[in-house]
Wavefront OBJ file of the C-alpha trace (Angstrom):
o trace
v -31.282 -30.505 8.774
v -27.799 -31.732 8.044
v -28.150 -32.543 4.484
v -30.083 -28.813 4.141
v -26.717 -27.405 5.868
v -25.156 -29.288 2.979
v -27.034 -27.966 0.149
v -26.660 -24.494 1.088
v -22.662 -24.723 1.235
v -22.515 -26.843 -1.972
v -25.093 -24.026 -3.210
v -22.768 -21.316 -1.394
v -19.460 -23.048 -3.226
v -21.405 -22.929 -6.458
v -22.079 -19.342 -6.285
v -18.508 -18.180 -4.989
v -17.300 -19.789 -8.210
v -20.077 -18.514 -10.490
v -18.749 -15.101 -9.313
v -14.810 -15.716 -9.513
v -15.713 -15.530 -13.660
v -17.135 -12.282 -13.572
v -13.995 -11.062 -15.101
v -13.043 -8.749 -17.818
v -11.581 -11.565 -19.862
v -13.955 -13.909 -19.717
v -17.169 -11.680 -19.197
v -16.285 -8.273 -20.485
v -19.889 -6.712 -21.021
v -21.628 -8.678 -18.077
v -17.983 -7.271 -15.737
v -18.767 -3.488 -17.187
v -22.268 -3.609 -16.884
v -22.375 -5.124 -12.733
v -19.602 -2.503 -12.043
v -21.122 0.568 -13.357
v -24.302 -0.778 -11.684
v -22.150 -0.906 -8.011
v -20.763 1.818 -8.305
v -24.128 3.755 -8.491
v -25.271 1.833 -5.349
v -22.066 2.877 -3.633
v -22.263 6.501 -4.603
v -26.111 6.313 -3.330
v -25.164 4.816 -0.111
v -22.037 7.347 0.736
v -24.865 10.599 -0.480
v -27.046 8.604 2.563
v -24.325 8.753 5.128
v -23.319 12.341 4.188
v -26.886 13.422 4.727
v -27.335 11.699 7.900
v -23.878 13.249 9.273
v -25.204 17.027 7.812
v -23.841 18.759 10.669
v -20.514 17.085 10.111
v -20.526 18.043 6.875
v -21.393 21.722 7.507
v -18.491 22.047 9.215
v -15.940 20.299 6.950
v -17.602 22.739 4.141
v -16.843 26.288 6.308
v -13.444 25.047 7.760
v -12.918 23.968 3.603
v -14.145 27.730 2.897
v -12.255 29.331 5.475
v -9.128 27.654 4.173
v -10.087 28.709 0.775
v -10.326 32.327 1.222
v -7.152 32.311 3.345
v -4.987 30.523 0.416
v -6.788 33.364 -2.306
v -6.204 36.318 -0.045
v -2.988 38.106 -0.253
v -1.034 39.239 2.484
v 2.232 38.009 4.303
v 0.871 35.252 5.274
v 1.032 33.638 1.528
v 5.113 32.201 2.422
v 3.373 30.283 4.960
v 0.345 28.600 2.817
v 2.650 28.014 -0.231
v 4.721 25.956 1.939
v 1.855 24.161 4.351
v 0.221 23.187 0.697
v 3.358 21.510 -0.720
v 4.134 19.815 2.713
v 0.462 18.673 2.486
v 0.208 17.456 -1.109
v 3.813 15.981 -0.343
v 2.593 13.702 2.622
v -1.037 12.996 1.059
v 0.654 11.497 -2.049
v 2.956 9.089 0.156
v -0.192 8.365 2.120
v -2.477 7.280 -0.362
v 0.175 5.431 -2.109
v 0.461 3.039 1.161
v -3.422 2.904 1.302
v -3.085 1.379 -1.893
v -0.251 -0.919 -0.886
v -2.709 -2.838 1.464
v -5.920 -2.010 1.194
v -8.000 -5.098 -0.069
v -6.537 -7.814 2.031
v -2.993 -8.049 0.404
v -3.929 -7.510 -3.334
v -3.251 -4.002 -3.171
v -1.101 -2.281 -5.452
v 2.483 -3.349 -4.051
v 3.579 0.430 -4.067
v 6.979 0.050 -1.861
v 8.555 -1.773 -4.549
v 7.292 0.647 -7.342
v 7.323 3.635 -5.507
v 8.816 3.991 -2.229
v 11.819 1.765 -2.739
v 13.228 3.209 -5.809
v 12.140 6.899 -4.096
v 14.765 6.136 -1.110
v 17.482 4.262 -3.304
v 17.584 7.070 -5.523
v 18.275 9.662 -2.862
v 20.680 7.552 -1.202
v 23.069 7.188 -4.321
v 22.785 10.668 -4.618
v 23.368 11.379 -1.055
v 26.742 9.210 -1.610
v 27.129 10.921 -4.734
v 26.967 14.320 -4.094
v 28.093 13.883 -0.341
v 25.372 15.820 0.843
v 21.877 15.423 1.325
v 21.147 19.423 0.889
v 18.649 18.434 -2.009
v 15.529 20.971 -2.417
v 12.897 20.384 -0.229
v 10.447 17.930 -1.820
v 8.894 17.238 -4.056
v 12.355 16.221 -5.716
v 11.864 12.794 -7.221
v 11.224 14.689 -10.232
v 14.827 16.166 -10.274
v 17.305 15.648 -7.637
v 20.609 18.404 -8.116
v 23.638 18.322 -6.464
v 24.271 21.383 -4.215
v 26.536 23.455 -5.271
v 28.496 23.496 -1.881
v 31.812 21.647 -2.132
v 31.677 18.705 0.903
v 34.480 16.315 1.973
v 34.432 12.948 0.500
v 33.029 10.266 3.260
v 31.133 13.230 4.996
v 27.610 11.219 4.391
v 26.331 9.511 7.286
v 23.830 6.845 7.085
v 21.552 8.753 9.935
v 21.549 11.875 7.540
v 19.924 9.848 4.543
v 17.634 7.954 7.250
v 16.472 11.591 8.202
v 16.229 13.053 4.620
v 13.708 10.220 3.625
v 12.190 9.564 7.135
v 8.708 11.980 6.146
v 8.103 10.143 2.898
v 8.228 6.568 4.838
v 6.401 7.517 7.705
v 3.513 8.798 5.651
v 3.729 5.704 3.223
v 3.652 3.522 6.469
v 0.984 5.437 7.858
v -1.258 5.001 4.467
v -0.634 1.035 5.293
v -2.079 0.895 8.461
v -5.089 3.164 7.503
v -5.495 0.726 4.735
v -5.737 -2.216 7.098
v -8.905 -1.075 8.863
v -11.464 -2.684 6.375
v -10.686 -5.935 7.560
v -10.585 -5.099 10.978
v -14.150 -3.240 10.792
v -15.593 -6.143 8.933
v -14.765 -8.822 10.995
v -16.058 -6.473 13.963
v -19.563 -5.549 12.269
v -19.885 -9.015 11.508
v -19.468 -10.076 15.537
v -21.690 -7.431 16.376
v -24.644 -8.300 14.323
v -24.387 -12.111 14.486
v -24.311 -12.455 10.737
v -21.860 -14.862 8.442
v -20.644 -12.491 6.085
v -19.501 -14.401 2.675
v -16.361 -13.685 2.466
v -13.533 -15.576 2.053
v -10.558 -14.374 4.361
v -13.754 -14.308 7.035
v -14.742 -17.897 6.328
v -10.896 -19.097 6.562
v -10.611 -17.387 9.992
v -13.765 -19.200 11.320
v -13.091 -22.341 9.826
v -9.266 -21.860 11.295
v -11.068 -21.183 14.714
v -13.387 -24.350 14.437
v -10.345 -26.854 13.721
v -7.263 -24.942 15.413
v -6.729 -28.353 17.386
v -6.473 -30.626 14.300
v -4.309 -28.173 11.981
v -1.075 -29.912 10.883
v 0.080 -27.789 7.927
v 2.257 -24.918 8.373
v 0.397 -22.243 6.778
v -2.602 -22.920 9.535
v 0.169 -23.049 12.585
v 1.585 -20.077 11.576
v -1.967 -18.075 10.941
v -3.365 -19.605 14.306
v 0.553 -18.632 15.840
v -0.576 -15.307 14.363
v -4.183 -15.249 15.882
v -2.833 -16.478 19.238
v -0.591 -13.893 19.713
v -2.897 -11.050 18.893
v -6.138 -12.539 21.303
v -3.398 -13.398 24.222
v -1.011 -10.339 23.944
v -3.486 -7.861 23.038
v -1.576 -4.212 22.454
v 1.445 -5.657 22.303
v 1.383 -8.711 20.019
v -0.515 -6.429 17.417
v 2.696 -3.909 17.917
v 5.068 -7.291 17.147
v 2.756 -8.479 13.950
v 2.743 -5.143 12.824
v 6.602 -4.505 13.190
v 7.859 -6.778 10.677
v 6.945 -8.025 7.230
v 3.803 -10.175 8.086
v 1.657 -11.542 4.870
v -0.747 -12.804 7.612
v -1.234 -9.589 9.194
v -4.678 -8.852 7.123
v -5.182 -11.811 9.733
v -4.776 -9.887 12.583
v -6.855 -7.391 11.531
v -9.772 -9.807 11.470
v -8.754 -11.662 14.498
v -9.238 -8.089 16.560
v -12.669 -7.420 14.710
v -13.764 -10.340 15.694
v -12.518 -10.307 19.530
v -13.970 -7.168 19.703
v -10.284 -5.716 20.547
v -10.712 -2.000 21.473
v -10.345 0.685 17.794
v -7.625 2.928 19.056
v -5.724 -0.476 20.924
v -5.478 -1.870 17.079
v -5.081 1.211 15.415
v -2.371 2.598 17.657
v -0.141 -0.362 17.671
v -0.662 -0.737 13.787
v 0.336 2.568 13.004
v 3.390 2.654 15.419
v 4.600 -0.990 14.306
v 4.205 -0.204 10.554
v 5.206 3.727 9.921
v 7.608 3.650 12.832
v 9.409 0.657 13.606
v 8.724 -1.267 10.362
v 9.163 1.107 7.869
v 12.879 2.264 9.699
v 13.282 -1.605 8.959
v 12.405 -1.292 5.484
v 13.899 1.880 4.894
v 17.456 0.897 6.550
v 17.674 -2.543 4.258
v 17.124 -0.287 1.068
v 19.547 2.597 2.242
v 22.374 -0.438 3.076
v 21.341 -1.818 -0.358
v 22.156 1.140 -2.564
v 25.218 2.317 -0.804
v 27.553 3.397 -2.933
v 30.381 0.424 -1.932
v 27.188 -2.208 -2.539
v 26.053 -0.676 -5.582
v 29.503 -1.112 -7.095
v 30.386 -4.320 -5.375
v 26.891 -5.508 -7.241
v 27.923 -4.460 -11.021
v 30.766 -6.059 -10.733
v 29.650 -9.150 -9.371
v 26.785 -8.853 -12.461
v 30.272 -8.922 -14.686
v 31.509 -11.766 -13.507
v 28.671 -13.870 -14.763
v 30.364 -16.398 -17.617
v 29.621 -15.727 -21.279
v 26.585 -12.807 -20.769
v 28.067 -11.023 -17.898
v 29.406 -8.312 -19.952
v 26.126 -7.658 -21.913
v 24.445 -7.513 -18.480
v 27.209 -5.406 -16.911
v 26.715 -2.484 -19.379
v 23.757 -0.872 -18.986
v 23.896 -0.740 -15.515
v 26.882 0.515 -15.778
v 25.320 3.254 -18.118
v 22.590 3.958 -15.939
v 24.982 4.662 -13.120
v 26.792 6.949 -15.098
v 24.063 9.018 -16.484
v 22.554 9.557 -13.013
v 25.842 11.104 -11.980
v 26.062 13.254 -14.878
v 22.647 14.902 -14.290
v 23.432 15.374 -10.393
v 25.947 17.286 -11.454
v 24.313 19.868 -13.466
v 25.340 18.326 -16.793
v 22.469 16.443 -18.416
v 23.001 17.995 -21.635
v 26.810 17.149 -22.003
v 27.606 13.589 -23.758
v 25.029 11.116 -22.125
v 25.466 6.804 -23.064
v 22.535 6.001 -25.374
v 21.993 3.222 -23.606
v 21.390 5.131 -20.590
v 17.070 5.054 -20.593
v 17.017 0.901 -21.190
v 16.493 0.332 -17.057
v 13.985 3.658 -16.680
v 12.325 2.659 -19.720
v 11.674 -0.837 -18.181
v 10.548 0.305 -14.885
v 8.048 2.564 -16.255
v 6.526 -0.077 -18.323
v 6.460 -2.299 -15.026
v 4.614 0.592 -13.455
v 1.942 0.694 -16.067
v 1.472 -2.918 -16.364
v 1.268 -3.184 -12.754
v -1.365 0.408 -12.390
v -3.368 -1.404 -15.170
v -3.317 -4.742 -13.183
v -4.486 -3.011 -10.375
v -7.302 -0.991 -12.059
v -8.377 -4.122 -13.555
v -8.555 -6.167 -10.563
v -10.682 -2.952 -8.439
v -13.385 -3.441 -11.575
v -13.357 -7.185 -11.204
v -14.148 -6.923 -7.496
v -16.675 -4.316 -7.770
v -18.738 -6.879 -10.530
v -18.091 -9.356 -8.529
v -19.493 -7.579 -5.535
v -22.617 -6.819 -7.518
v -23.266 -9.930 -8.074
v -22.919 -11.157 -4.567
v -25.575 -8.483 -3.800
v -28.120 -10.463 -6.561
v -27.053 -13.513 -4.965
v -28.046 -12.211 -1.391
v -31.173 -10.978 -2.767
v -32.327 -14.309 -4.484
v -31.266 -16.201 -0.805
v -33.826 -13.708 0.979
v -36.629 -14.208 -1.348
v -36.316 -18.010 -1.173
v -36.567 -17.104 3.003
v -39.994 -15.395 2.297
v -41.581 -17.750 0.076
l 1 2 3 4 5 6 7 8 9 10 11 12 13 14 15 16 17 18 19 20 21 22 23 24 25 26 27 28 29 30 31 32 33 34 35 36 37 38 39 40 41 42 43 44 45 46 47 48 49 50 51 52 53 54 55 56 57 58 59 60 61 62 63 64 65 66 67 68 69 70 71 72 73 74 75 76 77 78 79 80 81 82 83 84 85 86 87 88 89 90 91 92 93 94 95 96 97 98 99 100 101 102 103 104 105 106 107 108 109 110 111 112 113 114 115 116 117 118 119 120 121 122 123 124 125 126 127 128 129 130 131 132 133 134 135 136 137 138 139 140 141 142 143 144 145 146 147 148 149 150 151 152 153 154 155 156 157 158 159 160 161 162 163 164 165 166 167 168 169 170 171 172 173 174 175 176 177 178 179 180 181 182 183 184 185 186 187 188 189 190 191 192 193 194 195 196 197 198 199 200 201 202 203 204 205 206 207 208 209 210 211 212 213 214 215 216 217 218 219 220 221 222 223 224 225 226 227 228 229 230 231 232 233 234 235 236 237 238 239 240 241 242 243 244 245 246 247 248 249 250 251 252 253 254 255 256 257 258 259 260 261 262 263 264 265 266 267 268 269 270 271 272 273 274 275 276 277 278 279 280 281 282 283 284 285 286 287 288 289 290 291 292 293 294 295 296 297 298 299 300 301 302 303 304 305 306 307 308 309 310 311 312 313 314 315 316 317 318 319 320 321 322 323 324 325 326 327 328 329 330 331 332 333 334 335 336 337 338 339 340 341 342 343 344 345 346 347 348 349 350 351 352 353 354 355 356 357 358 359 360 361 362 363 364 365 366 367 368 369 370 371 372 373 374 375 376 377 378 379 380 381 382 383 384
């Protein structure tokens, strides 16, 4: 019995690995081919669910209806849908962009620092800029104007640029904790029914939970500090893991899945730690970053570098001085040449990082297919 136990992990081992190639740059056709082939199973199995919730579906479909014919009807009533529709298309975007910042056990798309991030630093110079944070309601990344109201220089508080950005980051950290329910539900389906799912962030947790006496190392102190906190504490020590930056919080997750720790107990203290208290966190260090005294205190620190201090200095310097000129209404006057270098940059980072991310979703997906062949080869052998 032992040395079958040991065949079927060094058989198990074999076939995590044999999947970890199924990648597009090692196995482009055999990738393409298991992903397209998932992706019909998945779009089978969600048209199964659907039909089986039909009556829940009805519904969505005549509330979607009613909503239709009110936003295509005229009447006085149109002031009111223009502006629930922007507010709604507004907080959906900032919403899905935090799904997408964890969703996947940490290898989401890191959308803070691509998105969110540059979002509040850019109203924040203007805020110091213009004095005011009177900026059109949002949308307004796209364009962010000066008012045309004179204000007092030093008028800015740091509270009013906390409030002008506080929907945006509440959504984003609101799309985080939604996105940190897979884990959560796996671990908990996987308790229920009794089976050993094959998946690697499961496996580490049991494995952690088998030899939390004998672990030395500091990674498996602070995961089983993690775990500790979460089984002993309960609401609370989710509330704390959730609060503050936490890599090992996809931990937690799994930890109350597989305590069986009430949905709404997890849920609620996720979503207040990480779009209240943690994003405020988050949102305060990049506001006290970008203020206007630290943003100038930075370039000229960048100047002082010996020999290519200088060369650094200047565009920023540049860039600063362009985004000035079109707060104040004058993007067409004399603008520095140099002015698109750190935009033109951060776009490209954007797309390499969007591609990265599209790449990796089509890598799982293959590789997920052919963990479902695997899993189908394991229960024939069971019937022979």
């Amino acid at each position: 019995s032992f040395a079958d136990s040991s065949l079927l992990g060094e058989r198990k081992r074999r076939d995590r690995e044999e999947r970890l190639n199924i990648v597009l740059w090692r196995q482009p056709l055999v990738t393409l081919q298991y992903f397209f082939l998932e992706t019909l199973i998945n779009l089978k199995e969600w048209t199964i669910k659907l039909w089986h919730r039909r009556s829940i579906l009805v519904a969505f479909l005549l509330m979607l209806a009613v909503l239709t014919a009110t936003y295509y009807v005229e009447g006085r009533h149109q002031q009111y849908v223009r502006y629930m529709e922007k507010k709604f298309f507004w907080c959906a975007y900032w919403v899905g962009l935090g799904i997408l910042s964890s969703v996947g056990l940490g290898t989401g798309l890191h959308t803070f620092l691509l998105y969110l991030g540059p979002h509040i630093a850019s109203v924040t110079l203007a805020a110091y800029e213009c004095n005011s944070v009177n900026f059109p309601e949002p949308p307004y990344p796209d364009q962010i104007i000066c008012p045309d109201e004179e204000a007092t220089d030093g008028s800015i508080s740091l509270w009013a640029i906390i409030s002008k950005v506080r929907l945006e980051a509440c959504m984003w950290g609101a799309g985080t904790a939604i996105g940190e329910l897979p884990p959560y539900f796996m671990a908990r389906a996987a308790r229920l029914s009794g089976a050993e799912p094959d998946d690697e962030e499961y496996q580490e947790f049991e494995e952690m939970l088998e030899h939390a006496e004998t672990a030395q190392d500091f990674a498996s102190r602070a995961k089983l500090a993690v775990q500790n906190l979460v089984q002993k504490v309960g609401f609370f020590g989710i509330l704390a893991c959730a609060s503050i930056p936490n890599p090992l919080f996809d931990l937690a997750g799994i930890t109350c899945g597989h305590f069986l720790v009430p949905f709404w107990t997890f849920f609620g203290a996720t979503l207040i730690g990480k779009a209240v208290i943690k994003m405020h966190i988050q949102k305060l260090f990049v506001i006290i970053t970008f203020s206007k005294h630290i943003v100038e205190q930075m370039v000229s620190l960048i100047g002082a570098i010996p020999s290519i201090g200088p060369s650094l200095q200047k565009p920023f310097q540049e860039y600063l001085e362009a985004q000035r000129i079109k707060l104040h209404h004058k993007s067409d006057s004399g603008v520095p040449q140099g002015e698109n270098w750190l935009s033109w940059m951060f776009e490209k980072l954007v797309i390499v990082m969007v591609c990265y991310f599209i790449l990796s979703i089509i890598n799982s997906m293959a590789q997920s297919y052919a963990k479902r062949l695997q899993q189908k080869m394991y229960s024939e052998e069971k019937t022979k």
